[in-house]
Z-matrix of the N, CA and C atoms (Angstrom, degrees):
N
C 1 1.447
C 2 1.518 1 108.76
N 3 1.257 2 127.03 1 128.19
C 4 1.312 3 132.24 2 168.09
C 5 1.615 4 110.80 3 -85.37
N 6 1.174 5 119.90 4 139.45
C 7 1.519 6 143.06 5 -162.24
C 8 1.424 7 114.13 6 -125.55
N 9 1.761 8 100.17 7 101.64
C 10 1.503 9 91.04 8 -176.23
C 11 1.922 10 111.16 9 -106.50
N 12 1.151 11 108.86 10 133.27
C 13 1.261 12 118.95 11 177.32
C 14 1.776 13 116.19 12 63.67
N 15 1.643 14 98.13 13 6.46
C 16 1.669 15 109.76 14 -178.64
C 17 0.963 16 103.47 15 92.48
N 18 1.327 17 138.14 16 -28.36
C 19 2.164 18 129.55 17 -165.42
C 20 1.434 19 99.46 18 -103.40
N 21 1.477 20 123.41 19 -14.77
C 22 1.842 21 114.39 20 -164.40
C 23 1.349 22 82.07 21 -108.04
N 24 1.523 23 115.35 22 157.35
C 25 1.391 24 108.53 23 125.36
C 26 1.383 25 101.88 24 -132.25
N 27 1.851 26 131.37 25 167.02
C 28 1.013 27 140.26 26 117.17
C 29 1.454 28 140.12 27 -71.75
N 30 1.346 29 120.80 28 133.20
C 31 1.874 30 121.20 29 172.45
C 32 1.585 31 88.91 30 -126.03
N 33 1.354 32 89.04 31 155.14
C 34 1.661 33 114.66 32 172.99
C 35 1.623 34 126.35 33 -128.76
N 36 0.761 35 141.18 34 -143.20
C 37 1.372 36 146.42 35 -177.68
C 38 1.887 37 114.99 36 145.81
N 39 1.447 38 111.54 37 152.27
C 40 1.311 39 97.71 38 140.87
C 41 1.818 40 95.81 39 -139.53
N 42 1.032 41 89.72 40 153.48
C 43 1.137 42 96.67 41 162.39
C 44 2.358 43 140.18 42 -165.41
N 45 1.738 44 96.94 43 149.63
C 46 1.428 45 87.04 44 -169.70
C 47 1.404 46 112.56 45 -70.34
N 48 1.563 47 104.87 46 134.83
C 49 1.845 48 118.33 47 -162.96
C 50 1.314 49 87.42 48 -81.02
N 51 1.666 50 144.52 49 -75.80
C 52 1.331 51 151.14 50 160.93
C 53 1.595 52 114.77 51 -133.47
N 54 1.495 53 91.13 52 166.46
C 55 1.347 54 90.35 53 -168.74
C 56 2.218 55 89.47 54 -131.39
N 57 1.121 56 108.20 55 92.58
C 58 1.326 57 113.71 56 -169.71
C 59 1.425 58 115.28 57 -91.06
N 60 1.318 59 131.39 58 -2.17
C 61 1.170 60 109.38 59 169.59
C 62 1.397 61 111.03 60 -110.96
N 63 1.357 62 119.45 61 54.44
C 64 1.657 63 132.87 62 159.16
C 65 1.760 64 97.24 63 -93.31
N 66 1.111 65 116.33 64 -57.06
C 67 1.601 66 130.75 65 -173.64
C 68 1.028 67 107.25 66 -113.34
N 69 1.339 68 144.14 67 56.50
C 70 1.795 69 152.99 68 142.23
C 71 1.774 70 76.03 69 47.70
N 72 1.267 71 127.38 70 105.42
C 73 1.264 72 147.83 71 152.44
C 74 1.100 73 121.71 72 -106.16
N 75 1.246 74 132.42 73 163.69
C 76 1.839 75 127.69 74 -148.26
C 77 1.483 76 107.37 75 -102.36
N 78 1.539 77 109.17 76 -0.56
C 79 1.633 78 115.53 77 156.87
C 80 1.171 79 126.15 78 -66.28
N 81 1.656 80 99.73 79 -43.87
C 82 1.538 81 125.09 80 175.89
C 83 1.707 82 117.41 81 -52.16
N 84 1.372 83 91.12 82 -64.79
C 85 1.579 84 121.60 83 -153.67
C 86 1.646 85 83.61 84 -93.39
N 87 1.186 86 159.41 85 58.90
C 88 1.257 87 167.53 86 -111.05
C 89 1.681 88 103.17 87 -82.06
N 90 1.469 89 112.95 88 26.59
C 91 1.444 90 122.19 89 -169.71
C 92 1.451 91 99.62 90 -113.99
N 93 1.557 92 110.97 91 147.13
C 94 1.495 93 111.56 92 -179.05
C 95 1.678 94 125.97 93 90.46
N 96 0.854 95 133.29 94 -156.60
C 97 1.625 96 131.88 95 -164.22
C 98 2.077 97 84.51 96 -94.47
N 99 1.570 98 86.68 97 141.54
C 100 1.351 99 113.10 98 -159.59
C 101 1.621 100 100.86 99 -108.65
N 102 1.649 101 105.00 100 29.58
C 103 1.931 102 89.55 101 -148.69
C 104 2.014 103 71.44 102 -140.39
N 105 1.355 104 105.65 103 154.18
C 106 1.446 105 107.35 104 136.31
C 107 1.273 106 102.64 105 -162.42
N 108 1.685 107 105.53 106 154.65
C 109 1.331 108 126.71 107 178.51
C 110 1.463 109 115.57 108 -117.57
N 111 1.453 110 100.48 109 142.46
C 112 2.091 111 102.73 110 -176.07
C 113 1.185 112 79.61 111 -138.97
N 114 1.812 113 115.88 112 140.51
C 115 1.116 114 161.41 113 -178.66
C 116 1.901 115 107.47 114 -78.62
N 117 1.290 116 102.64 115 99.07
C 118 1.738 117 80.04 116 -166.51
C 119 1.776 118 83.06 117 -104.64
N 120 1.269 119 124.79 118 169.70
C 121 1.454 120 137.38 119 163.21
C 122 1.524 121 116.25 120 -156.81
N 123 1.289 122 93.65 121 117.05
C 124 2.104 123 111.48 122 172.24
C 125 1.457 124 112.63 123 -30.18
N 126 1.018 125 111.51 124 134.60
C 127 1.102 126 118.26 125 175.69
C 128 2.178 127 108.58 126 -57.52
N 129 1.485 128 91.81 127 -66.19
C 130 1.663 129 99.68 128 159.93
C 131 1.785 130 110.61 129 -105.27
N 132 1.233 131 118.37 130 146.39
C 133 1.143 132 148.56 131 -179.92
C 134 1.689 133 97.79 132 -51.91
N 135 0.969 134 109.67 133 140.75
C 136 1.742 135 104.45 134 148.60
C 137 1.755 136 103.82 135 -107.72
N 138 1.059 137 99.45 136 174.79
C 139 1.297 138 127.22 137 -179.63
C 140 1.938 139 135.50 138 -69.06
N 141 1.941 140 98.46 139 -21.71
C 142 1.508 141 112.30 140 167.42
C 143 1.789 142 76.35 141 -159.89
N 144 1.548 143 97.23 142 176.19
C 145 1.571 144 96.32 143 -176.17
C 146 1.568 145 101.39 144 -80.01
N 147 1.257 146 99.95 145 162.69
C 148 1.545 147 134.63 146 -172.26
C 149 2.110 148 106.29 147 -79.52
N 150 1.000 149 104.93 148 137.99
C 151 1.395 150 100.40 149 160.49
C 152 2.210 151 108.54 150 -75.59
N 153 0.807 152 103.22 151 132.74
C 154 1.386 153 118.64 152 175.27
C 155 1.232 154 112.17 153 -118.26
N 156 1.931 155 110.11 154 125.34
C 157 1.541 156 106.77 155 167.59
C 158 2.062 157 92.95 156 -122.79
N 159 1.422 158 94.78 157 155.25
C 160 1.469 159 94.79 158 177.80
C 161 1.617 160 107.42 159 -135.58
N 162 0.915 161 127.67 160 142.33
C 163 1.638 162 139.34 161 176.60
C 164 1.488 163 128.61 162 -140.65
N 165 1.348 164 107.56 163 135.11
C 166 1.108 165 99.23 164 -168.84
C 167 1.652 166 130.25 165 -66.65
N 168 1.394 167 147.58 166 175.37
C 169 0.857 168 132.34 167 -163.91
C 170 1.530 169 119.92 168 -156.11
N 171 1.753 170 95.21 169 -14.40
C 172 1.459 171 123.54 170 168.70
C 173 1.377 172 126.42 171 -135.95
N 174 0.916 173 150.32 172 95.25
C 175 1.024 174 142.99 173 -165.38
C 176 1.849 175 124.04 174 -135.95
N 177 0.976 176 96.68 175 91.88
C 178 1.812 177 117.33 176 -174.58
C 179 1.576 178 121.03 177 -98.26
N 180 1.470 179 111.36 178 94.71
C 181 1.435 180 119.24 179 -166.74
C 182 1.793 181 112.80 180 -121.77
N 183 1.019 182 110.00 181 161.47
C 184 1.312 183 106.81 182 165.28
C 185 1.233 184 129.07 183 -61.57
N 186 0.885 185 128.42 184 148.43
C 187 1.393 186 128.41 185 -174.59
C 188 1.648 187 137.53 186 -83.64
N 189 1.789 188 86.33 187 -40.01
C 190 1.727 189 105.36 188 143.06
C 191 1.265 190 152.02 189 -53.44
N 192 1.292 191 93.59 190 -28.15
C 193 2.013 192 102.48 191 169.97
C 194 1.720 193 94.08 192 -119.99
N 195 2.019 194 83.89 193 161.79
C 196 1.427 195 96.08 194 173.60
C 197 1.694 196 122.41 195 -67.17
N 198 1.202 197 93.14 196 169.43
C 199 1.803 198 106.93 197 -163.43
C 200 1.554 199 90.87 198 -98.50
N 201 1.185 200 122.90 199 99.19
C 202 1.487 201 111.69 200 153.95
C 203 1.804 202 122.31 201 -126.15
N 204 1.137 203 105.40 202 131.59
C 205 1.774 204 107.15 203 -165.15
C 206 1.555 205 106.94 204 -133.79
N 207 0.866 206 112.13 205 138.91
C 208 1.753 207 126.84 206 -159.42
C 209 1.900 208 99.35 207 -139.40
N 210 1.276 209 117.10 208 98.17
C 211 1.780 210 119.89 209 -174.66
C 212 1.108 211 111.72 210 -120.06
N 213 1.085 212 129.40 211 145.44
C 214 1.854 213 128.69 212 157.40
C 215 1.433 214 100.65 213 -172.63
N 216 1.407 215 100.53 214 -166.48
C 217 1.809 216 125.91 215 -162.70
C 218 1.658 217 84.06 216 -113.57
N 219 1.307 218 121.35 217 121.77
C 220 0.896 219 124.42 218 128.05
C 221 1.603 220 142.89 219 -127.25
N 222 1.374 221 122.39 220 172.46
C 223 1.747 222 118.23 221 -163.76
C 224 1.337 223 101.67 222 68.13
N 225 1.036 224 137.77 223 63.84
C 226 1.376 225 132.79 224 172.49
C 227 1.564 226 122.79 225 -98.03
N 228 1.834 227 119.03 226 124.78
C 229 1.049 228 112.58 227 -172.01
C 230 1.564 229 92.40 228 -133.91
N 231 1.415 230 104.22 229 -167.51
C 232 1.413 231 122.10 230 -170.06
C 233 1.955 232 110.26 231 -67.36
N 234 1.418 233 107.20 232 -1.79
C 235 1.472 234 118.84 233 -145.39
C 236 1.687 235 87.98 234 -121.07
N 237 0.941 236 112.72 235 -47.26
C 238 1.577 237 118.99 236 -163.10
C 239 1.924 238 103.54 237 178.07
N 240 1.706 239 96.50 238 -162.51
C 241 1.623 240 110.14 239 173.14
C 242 1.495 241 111.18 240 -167.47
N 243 0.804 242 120.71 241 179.11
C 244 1.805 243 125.87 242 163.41
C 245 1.053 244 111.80 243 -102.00
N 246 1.915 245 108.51 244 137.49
C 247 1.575 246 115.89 245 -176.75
C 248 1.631 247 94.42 246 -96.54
N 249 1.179 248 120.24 247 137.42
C 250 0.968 249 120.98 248 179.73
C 251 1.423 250 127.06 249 -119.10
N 252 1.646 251 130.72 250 92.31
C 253 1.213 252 121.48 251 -178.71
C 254 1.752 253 123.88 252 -75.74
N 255 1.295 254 105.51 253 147.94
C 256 2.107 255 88.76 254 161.63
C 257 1.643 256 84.48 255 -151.76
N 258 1.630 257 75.63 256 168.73
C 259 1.903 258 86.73 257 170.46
C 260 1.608 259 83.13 258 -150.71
N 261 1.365 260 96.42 259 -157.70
C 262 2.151 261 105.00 260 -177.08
C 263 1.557 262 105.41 261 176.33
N 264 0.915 263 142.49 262 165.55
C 265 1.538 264 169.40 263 100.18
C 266 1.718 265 83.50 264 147.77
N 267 0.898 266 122.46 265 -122.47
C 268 1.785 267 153.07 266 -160.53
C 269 1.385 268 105.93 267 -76.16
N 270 1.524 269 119.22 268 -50.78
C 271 1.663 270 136.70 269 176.71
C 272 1.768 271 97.23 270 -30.05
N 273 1.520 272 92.39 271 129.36
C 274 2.074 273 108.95 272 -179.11
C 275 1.448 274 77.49 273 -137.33
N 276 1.384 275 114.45 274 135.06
C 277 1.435 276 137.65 275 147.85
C 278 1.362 277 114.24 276 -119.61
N 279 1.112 278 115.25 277 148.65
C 280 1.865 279 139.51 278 176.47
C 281 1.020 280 111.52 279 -78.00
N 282 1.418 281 114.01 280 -56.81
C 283 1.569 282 122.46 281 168.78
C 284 1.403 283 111.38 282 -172.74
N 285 1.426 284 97.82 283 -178.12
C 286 2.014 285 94.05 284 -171.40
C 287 1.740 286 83.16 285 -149.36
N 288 1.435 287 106.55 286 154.02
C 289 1.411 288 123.56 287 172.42
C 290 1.682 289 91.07 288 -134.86
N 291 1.695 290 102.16 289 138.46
C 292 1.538 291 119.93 290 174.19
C 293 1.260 292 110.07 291 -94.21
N 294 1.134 293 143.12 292 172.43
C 295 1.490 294 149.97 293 157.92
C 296 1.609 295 86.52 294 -135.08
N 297 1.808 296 115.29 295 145.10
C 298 1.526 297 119.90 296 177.72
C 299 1.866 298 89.74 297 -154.32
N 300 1.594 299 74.50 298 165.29
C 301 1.938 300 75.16 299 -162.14
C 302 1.974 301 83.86 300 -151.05
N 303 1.570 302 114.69 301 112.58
C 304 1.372 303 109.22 302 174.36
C 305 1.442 304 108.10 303 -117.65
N 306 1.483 305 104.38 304 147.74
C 307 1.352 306 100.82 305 -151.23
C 308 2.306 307 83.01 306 -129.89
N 309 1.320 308 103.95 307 121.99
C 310 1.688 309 94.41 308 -174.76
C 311 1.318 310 99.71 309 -153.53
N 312 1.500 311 101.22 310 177.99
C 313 1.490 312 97.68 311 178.61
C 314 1.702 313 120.83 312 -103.55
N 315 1.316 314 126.32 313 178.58
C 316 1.701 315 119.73 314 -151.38
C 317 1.479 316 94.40 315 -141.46
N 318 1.389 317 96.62 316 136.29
C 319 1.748 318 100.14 317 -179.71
C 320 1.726 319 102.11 318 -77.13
N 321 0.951 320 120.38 319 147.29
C 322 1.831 321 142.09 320 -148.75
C 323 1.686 322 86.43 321 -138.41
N 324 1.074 323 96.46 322 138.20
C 325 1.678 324 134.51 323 165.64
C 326 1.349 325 95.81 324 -60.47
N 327 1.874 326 138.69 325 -19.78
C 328 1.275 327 95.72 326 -162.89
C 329 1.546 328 80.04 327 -124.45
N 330 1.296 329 126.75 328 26.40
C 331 1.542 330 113.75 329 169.43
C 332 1.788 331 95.95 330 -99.90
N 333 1.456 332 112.68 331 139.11
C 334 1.634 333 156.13 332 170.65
C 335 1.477 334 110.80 333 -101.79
N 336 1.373 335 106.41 334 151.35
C 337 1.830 336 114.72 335 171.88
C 338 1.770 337 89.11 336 -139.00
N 339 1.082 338 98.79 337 148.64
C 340 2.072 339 103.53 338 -175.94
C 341 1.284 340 85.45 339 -101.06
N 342 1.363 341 142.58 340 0.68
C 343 1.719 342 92.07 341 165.72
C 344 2.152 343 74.93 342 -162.78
């Protein structure tokens, strides 16, 4: 995590969500739950949760059906969140890689609570 001025920090990541057409996976094979979620967690904690943006960075689909992709952070706490992919109708992907970038604030040596 990079630490700016002691009160911010930023963490990043990218990372591959699945890669389904090694093993006919239900991204691939466009049958079955249309959604997946990966568990990401900060290396260090921030202090309240972080704003999180995520984008894609890989994205390998068929060429025959339409492209539709739906991403974000959700469950987000001071610890981590879930990346959450979906797609729906016809759309087959191979795989997808995220890039995420959280930007929050950091408990500081010079913040106190009186009781």
């Amino acid at each position: 995590m990079k630490k700016l001025s002691g009160a911010i920090g930023i963490a990043q990541g990218n990372d591959v969500i699945f890669e389904h057409f090694r093993d006919g996976g239900e991204m691939w094979t466009g049958k079955g739950s249309r959604e997946a979620v990966t568990p990401v967690r900060f290396r260090d904690a921030f202090s309240a949760p972080p704003t999180v943006q995520c984008s894609l960075t890989l994205w390998d689909v068929d060429s025959a059906t339409n492209l539709r992709a739906d991403i974000e952070a959700e469950n987000v706490t001071e610890r981590g969140f879930d990346l959450v992919f979906r797609t729906w109708g016809d759309t087959r992907i191979a795989r997808i890689r995220v890039s995420w970038l959280a930007i929050g604030p950091l408990t500081s040596e010079d913040d106190w609570e009186l009781y």
